[in-house]
Backbone as JSON, one array per atom type, in Angstrom:
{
  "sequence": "XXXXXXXXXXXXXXXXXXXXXXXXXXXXXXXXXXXXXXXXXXXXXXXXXXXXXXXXXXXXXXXXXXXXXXXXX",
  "N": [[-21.26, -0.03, -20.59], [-20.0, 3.56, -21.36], [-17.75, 4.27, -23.93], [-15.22, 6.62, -23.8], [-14.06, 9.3, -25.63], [-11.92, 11.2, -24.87], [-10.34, 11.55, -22.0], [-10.84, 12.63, -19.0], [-9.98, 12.96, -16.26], [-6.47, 12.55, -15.58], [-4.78, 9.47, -14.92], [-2.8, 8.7, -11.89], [0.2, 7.06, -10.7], [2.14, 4.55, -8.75], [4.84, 2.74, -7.75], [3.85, -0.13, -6.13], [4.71, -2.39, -5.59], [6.32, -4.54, -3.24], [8.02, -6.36, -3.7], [9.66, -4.87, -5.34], [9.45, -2.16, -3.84], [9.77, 0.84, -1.77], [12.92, 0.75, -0.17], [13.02, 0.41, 3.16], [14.95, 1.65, 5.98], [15.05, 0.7, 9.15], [14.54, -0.27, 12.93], [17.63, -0.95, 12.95], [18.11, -2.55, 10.43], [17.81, -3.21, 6.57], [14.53, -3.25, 5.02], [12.15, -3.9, 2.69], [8.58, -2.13, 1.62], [5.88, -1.74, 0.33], [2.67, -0.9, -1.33], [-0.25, 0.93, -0.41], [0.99, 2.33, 1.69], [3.24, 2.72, 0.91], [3.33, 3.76, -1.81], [1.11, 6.32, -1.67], [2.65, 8.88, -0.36], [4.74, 8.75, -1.44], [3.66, 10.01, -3.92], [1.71, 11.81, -3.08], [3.96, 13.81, -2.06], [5.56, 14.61, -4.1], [2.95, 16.04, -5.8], [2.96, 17.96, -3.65], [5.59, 19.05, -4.24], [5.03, 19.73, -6.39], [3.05, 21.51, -6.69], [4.17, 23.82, -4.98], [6.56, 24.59, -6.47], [4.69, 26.1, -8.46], [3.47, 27.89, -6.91], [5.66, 29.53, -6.33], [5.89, 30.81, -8.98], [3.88, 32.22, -9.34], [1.01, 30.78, -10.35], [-1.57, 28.75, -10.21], [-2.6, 26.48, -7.38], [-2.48, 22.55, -8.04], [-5.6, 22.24, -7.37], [-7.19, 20.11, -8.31], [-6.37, 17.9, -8.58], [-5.49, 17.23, -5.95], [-7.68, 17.56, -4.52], [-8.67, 15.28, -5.48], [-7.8, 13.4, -4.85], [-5.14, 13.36, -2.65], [-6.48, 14.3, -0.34], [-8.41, 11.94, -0.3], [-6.89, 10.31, 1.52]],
  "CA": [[-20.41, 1.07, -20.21], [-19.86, 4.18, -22.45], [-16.57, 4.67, -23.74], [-15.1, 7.79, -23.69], [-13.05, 9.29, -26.64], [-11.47, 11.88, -23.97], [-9.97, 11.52, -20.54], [-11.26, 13.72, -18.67], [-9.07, 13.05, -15.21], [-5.23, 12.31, -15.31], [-3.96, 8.74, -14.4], [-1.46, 8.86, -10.9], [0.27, 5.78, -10.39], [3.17, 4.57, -8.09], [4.9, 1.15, -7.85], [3.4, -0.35, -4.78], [4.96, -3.93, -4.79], [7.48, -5.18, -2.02], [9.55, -7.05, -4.28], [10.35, -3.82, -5.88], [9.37, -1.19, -3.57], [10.6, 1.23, -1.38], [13.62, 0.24, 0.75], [13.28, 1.43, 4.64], [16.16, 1.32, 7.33], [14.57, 0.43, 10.26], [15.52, -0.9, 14.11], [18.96, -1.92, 12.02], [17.96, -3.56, 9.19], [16.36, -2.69, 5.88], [13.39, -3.83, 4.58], [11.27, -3.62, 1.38], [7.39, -1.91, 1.8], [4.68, -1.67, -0.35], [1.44, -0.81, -1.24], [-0.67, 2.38, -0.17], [2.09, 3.24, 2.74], [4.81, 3.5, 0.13], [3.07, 4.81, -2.72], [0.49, 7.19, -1.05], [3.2, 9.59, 0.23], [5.32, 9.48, -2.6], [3.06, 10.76, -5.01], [1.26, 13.2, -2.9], [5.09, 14.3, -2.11], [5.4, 14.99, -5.59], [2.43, 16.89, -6.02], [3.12, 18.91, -3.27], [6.7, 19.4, -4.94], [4.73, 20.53, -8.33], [2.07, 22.55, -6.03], [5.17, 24.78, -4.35], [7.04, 25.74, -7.74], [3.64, 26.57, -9.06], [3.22, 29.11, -6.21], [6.93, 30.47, -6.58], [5.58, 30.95, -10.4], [2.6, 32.77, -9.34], [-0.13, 29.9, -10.42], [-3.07, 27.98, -9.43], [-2.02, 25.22, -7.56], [-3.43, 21.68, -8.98], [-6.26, 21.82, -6.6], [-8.47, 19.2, -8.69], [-5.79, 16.51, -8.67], [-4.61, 16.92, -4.82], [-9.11, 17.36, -3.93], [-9.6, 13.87, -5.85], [-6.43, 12.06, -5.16], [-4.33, 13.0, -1.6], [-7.03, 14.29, 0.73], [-9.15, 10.83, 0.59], [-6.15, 9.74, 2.63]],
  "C": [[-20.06, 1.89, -21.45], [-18.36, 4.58, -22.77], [-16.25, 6.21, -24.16], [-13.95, 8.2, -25.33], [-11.67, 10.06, -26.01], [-10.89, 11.35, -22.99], [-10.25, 12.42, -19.73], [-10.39, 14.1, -17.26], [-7.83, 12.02, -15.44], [-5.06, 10.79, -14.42], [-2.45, 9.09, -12.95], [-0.92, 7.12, -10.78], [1.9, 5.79, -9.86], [3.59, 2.87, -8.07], [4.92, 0.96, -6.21], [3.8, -2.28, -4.67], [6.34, -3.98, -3.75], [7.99, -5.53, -2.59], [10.51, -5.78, -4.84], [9.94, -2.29, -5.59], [10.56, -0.41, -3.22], [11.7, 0.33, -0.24], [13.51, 1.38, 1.88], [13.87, 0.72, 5.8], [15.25, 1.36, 8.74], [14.65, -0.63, 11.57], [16.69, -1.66, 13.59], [18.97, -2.54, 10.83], [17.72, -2.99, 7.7], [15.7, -3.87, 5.37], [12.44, -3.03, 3.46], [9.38, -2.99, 1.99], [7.32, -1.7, 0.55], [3.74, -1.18, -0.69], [0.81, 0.68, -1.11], [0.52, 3.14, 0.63], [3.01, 3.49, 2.42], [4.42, 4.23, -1.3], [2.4, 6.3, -2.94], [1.46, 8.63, -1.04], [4.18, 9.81, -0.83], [4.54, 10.51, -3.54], [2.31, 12.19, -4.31], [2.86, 14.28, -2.41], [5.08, 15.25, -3.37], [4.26, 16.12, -6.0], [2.58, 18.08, -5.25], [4.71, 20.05, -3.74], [5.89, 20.75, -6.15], [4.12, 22.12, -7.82], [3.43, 24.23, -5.55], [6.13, 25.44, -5.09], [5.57, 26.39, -8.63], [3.21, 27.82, -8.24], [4.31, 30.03, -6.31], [6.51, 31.4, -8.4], [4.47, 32.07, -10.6], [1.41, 31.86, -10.43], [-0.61, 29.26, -9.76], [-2.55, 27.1, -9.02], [-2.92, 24.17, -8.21], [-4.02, 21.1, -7.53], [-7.19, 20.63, -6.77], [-7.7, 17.89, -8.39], [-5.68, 15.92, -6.92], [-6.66, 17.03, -4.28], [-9.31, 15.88, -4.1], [-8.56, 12.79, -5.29], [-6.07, 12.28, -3.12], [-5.38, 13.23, -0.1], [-8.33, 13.33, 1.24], [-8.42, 9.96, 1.95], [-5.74, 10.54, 4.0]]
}
C-alpha cells in the first residue's frame, strides 16, 4: 500500500457507541442508541447546517463531502 504524504478527502466521524450515545425518549422511557442510526443523521445534520449558511453567504455548497458521505445512505 502507498502511503500518501497528503489527504486528499476529509475524515467525518461521530460517536456511534450505546454506552455513550445518543439518548432517545421513547414509549416512556429513555434509552441509549448507537451506531449508523445515531451517527448517520447527526453528521449529515451538520453538514446540511454548514451547507445552508454557505448558501445565505453566497457559496458553493460542500457538494464533494455530502456526494461521498450522506447520499450512500
Amino acid at each position: 500500500m502507498q502511503q500518501m504524504k497528503t489527504r486528499n478527502t476529509p475524515d467525518i466521524s461521530a460517536n456511534a457507541s450505546p454506552q455513550s450515545g445518543v439518548k432517545i425518549y421513547c414509549n416512556g422511557k429513555w434509552s441509549p442508541i448507537g451506531g449508523t442510526s445515531a451517527s448517520c443523521p447527526i453528521v449529515c445534520g451538520i453538514l446540511a447546517i454548514c451547507c445552508e449558511k454557505r448558501k445565505l453567504l453566497k457559496k458553493l455548497p460542500l457538494t464533494s463531502v455530502i456526494n461521498n458521505k450522506c447520499d450512500i445512505y
